[in-house]
Residue frames as a rotation matrix with the C-alpha (Angstrom) as fourth column:
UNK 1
0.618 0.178 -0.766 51.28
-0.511 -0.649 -0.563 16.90
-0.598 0.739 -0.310 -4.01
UNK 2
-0.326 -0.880 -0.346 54.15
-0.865 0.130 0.485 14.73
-0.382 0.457 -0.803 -5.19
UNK 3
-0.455 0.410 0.790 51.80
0.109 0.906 -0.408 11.67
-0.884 -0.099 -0.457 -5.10
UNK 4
0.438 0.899 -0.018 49.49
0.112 -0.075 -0.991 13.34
-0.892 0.432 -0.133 -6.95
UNK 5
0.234 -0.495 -0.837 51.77
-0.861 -0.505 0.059 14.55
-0.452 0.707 -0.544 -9.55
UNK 6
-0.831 -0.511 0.220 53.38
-0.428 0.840 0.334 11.14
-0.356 0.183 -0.916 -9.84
UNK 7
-0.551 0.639 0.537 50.49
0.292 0.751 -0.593 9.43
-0.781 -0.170 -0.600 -10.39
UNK 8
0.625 0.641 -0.444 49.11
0.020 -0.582 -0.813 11.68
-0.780 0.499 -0.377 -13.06
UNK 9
-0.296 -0.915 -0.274 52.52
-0.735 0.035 0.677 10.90
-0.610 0.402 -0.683 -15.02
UNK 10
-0.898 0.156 0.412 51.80
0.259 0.944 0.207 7.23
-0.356 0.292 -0.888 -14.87
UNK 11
-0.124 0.945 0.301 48.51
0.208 0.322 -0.924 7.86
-0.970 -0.052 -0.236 -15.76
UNK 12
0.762 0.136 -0.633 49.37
-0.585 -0.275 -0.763 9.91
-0.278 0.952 -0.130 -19.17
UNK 13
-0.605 -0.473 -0.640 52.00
-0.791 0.447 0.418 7.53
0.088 0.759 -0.645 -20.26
UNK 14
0.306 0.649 -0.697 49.34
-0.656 0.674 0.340 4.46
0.690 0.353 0.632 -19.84
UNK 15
-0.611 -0.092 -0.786 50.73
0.102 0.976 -0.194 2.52
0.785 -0.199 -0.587 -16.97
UNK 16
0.625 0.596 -0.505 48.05
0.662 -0.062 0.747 1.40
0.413 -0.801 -0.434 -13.63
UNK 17
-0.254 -0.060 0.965 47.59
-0.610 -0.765 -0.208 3.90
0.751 -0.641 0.158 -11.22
UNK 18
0.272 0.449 0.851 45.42
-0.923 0.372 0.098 1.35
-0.272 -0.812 0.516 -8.92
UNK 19
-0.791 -0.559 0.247 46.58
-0.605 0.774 -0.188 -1.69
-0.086 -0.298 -0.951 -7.92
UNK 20
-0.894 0.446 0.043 45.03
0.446 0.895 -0.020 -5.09
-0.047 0.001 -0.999 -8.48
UNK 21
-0.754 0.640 -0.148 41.59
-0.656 -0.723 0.215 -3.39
0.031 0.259 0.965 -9.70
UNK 22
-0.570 0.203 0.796 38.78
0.037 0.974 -0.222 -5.46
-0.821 -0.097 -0.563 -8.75
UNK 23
-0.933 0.305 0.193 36.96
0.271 0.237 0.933 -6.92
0.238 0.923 -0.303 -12.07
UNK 24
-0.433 0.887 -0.158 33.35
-0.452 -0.366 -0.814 -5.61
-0.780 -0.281 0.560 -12.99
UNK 25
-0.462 0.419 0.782 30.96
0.744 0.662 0.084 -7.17
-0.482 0.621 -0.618 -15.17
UNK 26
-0.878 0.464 -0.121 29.61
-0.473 -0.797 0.376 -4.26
0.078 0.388 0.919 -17.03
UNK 27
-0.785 0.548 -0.289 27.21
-0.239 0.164 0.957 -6.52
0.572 0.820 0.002 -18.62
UNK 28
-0.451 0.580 -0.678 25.57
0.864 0.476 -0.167 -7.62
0.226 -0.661 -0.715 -15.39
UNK 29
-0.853 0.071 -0.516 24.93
0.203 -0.867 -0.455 -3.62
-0.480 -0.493 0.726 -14.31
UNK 30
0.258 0.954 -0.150 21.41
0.821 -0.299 -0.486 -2.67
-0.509 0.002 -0.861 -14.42
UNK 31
-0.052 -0.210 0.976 21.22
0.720 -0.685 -0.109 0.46
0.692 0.698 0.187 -17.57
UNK 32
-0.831 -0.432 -0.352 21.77
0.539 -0.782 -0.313 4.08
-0.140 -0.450 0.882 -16.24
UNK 33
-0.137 0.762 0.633 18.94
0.990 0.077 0.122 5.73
0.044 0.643 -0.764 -16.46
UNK 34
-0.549 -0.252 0.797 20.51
0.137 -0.968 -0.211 9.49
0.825 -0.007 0.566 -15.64
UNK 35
0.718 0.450 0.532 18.75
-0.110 -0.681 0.724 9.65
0.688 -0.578 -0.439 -12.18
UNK 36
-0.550 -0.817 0.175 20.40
-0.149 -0.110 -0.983 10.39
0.822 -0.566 -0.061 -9.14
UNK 37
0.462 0.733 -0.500 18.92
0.472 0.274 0.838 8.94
0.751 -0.623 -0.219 -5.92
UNK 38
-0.304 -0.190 0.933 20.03
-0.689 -0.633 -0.353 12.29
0.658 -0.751 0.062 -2.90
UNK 39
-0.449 0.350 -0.822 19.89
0.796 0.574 -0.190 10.58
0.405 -0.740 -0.536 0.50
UNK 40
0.456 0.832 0.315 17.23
0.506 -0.533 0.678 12.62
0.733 -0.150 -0.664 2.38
UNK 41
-0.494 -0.385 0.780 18.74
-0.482 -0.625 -0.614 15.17
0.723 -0.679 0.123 4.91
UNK 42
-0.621 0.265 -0.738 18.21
0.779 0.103 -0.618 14.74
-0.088 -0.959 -0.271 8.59
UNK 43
0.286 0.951 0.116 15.15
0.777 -0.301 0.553 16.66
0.561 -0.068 -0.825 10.15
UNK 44
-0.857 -0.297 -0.421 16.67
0.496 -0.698 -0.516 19.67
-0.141 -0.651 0.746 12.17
UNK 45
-0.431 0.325 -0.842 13.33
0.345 -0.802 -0.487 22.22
-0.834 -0.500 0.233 12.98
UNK 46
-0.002 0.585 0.811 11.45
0.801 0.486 -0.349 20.71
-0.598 0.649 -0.470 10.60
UNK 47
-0.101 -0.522 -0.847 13.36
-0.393 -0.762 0.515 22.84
-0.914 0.385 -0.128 7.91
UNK 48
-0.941 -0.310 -0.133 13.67
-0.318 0.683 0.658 20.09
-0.113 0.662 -0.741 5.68
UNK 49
-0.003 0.991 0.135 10.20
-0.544 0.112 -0.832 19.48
-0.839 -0.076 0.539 3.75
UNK 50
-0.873 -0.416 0.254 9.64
0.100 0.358 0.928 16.82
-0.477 0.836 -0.271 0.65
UNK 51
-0.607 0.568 -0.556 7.99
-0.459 -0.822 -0.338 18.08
-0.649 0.050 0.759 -1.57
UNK 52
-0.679 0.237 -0.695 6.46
-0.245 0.819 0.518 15.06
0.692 0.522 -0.498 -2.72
UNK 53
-0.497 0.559 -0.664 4.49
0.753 0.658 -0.010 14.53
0.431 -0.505 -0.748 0.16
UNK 54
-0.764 -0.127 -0.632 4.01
0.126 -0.991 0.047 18.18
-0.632 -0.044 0.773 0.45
UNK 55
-0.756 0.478 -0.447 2.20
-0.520 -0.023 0.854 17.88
0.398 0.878 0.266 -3.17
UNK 56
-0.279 0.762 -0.584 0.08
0.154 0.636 0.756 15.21
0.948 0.121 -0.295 -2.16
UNK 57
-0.628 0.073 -0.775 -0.82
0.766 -0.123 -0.632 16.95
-0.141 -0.990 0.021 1.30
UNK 58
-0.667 -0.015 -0.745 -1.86
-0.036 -0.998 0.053 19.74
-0.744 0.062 0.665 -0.71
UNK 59
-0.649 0.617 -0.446 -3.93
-0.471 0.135 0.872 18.05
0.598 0.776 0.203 -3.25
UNK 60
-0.429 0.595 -0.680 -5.68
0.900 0.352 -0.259 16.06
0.085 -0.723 -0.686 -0.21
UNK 61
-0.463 0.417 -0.782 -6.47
0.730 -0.321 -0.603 19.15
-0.503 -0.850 -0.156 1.24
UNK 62
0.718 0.370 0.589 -8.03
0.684 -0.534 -0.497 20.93
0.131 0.760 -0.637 -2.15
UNK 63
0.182 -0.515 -0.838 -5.30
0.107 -0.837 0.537 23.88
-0.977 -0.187 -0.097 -1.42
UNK 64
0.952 -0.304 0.020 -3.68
-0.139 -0.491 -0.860 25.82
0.272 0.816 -0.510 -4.71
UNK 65
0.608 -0.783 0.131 -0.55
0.426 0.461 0.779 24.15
-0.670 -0.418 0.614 -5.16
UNK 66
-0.289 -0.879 0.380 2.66
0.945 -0.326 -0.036 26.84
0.156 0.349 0.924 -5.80
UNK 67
0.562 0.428 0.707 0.66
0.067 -0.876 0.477 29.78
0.824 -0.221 -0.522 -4.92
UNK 68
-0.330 -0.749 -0.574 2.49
0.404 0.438 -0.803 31.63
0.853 -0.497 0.159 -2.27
UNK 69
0.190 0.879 -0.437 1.19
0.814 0.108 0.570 32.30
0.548 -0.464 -0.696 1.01
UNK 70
-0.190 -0.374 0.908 1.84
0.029 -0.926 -0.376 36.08
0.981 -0.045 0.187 1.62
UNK 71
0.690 0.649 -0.321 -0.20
0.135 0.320 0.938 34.98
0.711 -0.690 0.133 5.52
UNK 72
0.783 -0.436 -0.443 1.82
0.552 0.816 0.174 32.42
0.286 -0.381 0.879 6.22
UNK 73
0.267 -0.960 0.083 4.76
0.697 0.133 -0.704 34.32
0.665 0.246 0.705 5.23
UNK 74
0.063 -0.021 0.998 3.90
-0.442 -0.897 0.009 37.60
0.895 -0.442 -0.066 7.34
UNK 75
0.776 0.531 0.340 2.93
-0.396 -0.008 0.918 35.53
0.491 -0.847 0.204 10.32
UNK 76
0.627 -0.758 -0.179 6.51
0.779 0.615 0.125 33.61
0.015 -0.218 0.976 10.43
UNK 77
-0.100 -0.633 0.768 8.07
0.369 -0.740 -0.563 36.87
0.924 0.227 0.307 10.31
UNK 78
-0.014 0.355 0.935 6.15
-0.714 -0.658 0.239 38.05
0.700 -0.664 0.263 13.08
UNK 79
0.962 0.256 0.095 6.42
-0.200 0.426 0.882 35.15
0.185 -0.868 0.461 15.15
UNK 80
0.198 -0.963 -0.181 10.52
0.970 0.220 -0.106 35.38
0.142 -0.154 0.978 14.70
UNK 81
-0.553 -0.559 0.617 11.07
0.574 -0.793 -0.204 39.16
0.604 0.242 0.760 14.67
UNK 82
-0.306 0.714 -0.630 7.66
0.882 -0.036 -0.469 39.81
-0.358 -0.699 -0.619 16.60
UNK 83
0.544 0.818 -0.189 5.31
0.640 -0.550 -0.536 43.03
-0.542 0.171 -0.823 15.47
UNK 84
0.172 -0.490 0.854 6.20
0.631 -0.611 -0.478 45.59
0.756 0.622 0.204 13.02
UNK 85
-0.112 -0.006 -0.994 7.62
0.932 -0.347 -0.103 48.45
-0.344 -0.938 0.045 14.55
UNK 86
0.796 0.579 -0.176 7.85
0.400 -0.721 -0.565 52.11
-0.454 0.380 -0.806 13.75
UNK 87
0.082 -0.955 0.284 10.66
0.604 -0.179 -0.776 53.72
0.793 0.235 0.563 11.51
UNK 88
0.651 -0.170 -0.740 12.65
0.189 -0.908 0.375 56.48
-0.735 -0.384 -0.559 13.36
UNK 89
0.375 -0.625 0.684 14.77
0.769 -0.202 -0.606 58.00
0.517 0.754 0.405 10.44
């Protein structure tokens, strides 16, 4: 905390915080173009889907793409929680 403090001193009165900075060329730097490139997650129980290849799985396969599958969704319920059951209140 004292580092930090200290440093933040030097930094509002204008002298270097970082040592020997190494030199950039701005001018050499490809333009910004505001994207951000996410590294892809590991696979864990195929949790992780892209939905880029998703899309174009789904247009292969003529399907209705953003529609949600109410099926799908019942049948993953039932294949983690297994059959409905009855209430008892």
């Amino acid at each position: 905390m004292v580092r930090q403090r200290r440093l933040h001193t030097a930094w509002r009165t204008g002298q270097p915080v970082v040592e020997n900075p190494p030199h950039i060329e701005y001018t050499s730097l490809p333009p910004y173009d505001g994207s951000v490139d996410y590294p892809v997650p590991p696979v864990h129980h195929s949790e992780w889907v892209d939905p880029h290849r998703e899309r174009t799985q789904n247009q292969e396969e003529g399907r209705v793409v953003g529609a949600f599958g109410f099926g799908e969704f019942v049948d993953t319920l039932t294949s983690i929680f297994g059959p409905p059951q009855h209430r008892y209140h």
